[in-house]
Every structure is written in C-alpha cells, then in structure tokens.
C-alpha positions in Angstrom: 144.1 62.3 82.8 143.3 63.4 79.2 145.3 66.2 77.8 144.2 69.7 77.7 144.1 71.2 74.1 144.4 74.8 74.4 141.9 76.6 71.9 143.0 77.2 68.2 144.6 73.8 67.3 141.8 72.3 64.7 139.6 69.7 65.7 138.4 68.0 62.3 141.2 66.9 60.0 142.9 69.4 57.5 144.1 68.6 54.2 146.8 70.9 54.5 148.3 69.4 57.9 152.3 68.9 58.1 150.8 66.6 60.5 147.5 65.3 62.1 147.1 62.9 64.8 143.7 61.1 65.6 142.7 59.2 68.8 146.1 59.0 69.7 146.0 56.9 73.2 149.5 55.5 75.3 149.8 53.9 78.5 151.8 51.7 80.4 150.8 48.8 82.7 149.2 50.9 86.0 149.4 54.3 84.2 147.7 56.4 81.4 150.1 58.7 79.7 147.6 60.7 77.5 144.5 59.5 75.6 142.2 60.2 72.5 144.4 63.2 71.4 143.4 64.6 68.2 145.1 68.1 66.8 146.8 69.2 63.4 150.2 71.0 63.1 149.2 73.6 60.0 151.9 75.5 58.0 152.4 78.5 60.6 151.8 76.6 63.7 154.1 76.2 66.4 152.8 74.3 69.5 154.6 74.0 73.0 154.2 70.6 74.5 153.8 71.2 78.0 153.6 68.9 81.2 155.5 67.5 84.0 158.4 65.2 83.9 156.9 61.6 83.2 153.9 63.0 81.6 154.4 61.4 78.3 155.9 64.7 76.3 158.7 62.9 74.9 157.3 59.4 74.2 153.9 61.5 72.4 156.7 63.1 70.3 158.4 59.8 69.5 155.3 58.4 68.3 154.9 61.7 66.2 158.1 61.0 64.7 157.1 57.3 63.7 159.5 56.1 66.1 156.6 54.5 68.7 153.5 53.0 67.7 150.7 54.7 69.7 148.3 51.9 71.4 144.8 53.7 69.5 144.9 56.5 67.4 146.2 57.3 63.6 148.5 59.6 62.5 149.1 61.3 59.3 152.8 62.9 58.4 155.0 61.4 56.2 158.8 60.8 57.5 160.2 62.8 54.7 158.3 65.9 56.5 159.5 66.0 59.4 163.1 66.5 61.0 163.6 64.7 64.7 165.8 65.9 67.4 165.9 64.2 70.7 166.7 65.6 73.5 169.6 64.0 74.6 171.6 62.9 71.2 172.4 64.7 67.9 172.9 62.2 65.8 176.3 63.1 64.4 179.9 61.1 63.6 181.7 61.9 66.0 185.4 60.8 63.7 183.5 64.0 61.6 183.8 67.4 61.0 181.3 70.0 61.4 181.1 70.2 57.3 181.1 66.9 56.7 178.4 66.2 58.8 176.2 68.2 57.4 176.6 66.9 54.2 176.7 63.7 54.9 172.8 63.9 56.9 171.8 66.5 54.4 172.7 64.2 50.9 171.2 61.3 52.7 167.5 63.4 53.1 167.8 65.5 49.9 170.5 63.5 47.7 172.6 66.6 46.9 175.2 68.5 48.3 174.9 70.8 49.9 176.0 74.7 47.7 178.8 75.7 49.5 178.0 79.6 50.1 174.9 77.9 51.8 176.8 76.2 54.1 179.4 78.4 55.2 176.4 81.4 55.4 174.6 78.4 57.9 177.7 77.7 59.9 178.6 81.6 60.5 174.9 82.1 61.8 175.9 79.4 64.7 179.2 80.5 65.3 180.6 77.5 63.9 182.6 79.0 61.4 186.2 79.1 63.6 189.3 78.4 61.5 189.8 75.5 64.4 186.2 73.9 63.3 186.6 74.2 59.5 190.0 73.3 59.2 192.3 75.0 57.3 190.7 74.6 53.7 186.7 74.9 54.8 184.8 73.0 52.3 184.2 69.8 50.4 187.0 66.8 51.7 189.1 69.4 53.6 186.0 70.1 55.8 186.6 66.7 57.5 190.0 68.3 58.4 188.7 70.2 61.4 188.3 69.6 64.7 186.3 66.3 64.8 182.5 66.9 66.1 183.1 64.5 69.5 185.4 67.1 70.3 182.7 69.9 70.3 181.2 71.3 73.6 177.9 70.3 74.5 176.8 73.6 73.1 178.7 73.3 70.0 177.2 70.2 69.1 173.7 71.6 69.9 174.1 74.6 67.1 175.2 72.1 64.8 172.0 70.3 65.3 170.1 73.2 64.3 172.0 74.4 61.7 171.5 70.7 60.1 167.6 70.8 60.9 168.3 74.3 59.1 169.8 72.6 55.9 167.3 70.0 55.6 164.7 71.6 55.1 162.1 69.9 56.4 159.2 71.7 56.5 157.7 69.8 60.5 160.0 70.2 63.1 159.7 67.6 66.0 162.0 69.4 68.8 162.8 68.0 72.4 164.6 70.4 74.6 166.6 71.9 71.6 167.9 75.1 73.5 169.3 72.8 75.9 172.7 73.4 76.7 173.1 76.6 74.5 174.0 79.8 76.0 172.1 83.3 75.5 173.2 84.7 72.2 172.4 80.6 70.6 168.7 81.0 72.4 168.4 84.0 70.4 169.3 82.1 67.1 167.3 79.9 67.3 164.3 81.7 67.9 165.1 84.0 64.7 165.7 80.8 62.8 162.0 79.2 64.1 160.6 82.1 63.3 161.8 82.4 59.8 161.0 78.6 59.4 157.5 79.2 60.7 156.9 82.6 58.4 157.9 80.5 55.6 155.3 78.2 56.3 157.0 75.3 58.2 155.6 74.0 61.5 156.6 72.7 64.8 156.1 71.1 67.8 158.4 71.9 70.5 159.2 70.8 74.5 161.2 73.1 76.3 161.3 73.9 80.2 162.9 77.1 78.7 159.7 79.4 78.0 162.0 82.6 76.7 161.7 80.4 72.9 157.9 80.9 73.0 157.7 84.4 74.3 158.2 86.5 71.1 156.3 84.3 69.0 152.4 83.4 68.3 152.0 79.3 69.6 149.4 77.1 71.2 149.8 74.5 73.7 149.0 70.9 74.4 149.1 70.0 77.9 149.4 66.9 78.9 149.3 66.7 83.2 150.4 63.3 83.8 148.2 60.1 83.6 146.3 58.0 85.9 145.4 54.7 85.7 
C-alpha cells in the first residue's frame, strides 16, 4: 500500500529543504512497508507521521535520520541538521547529572559549552531545576553532583530529552513518540517549545498517538496504512 501524502507537502525538490526524500521504498521479505515516497520538510513545516502499529512510521524515520538505508529512493539532509529521538531511549549517562549531560551532548554537536544563564533558563522551563537535580552548586563540575539521570522518572528523563533537543539547536527535528510518558503541564511545554522552534524557522517530523501536540498548530500528514506484499 503506498502512502497517502496529504496535500501541501511539495512534490518537486526544494533548495531550501531541511530535508527531502525521493523514491524512498522499504520492505521486508512478504511485506511492503511504504514505497516511492517523495516529500520535503521546509523551514515552518511540521508533519505528523500517521499509521498503524507495524506500518513502517518508525523504521521511515530511522532511515530519515541516516540510521537505515532505504531499499530505492535518495535522501537529502545532512546529519548535522537534524536531532533524533527515539522512542524508547534518551540517550543519556545514566552515572550523569542533568547539567552534565547536556553539556556533554551539546559540546559534542556544537563544540562549546553551553552559557550558563542558558542552561539554567532551559532547565527551569522543564521543571528540572530542583535543588535535588542540580546539586547543591548548579553549574559547571558541581552539576554532576545531583541526582544522577538513571535515577530520574521516566518523565524526568523525557523533559531532559527535550530540553537537550532544545540546546542543540538543530534546526530538523526527527521525533518518535516524544510526549510519551510526560504528564499534562510537560505536553503543554513542549508544544510552546515546537512552536517557537517551528516560528523560528526549524522543521519537524513527528509520530505521536497523542494528537493534543498537533491541535494548536498548522501541520500536514503523511499516512502510511500498512503494506502489502
């Protein structure tokens, strides 16, 4: 079953795509997971990737991320782009504090620290500013003090995610299921933060069985409805 590309996403290539995929096509042995699909994430765009479970939404946004190799297809979008986030893993030391971290994953992209006002202003957003998360001294070394990040909730660990994807800067956002786990008030974060990424003129393309994160804001889908052989 081919996907379904809701009206609005581009169907020649654009120079000024965050990214572009062409011809994309992947399937395993007895099934086809989606095929031929072309579309380009602008600066603005935020599109939902919709479908069933086993359609292909997370393995098409692995192979976004450069992660897979589609079977046909090209795609444009340089890894230093985009920003990841799976949906079941964070990608975080878990012997680490919430500061450290971020600093660590944000000198590795950008190979600076990051300002401190920045960070602290980033960490209050999420509610990750507790005495009990920063340690006693918040910043630089003593940041590591804290409570150590595989101590963190499932939640807890979530916001931190974000507030790293935040950080980064990135200006593509590839996003599986990143309001999992979060409760009401962190939904609401993170729709203000994706909207101020998106305003800015960052993109993203986002899978989430939670529809609230799409409701206040402009996007377009991509449906793909599960293959066939």
């Amino acid at each position: 079953m081919n996907p379904t590309i809701i009206p609005n996403l581009n169907s020649g290539p654009n120079p000024n795509s965050l990214l572009s995929c062409r011809g994309i096509s992947f399937s395993y042995p007895g099934k086809v997971l989606f095929r031929a699909v072309d579309l380009d994430v602008l600066p603005g765009n935020l599109l939902h990737l919709r479908g069933p479970n086993g359609a292909g939404k997370s393995t098409f946004l692995r192979i976004c991320a450069g992660l897979l190799d589609a079977q046909t297809g090209e795609i444009d979008c340089p890894p230093e782009r985009l920003d990841y986030l799976p949906a079941e893993a964070n990608g975080f030391h878990l012997k680490l504090g919430a500061a450290g971290n971020l600093d660590f994953w944000h000198e590795l992209r950008t190979g600076k620290k990051i300002p401190d006002a920045v960070l602290q202003k980033t960490l209050a957003e999420w509610k990750l500013d507790h005495p009990l998360i920063l340690g006693s001294a918040a910043f630089g070394s003593a940041g590591n003090w804290g409570l150590s990040v595989g101590k963190f909730s499932t939640g807890m660990k979530r916001r931190l995610a974000l507030a790293r994807l935040v950080l980064n800067g990135a200006p593509l956002w590839l996003l599986d299921e990143p309001v999992s786990g979060l409760d009401e008030d962190a939904v609401g974060t993170f729709v203000t933060t994706l909207d101020r990424h998106l305003a800015a003129g960052g993109g993203a393309i986002i899978i989430s069985h939670d529809t609230r994160i799409f409701n206040s804001l402009q996007s377009q889908t991509l449906d793909l409805g599960g293959g066939t052989p």
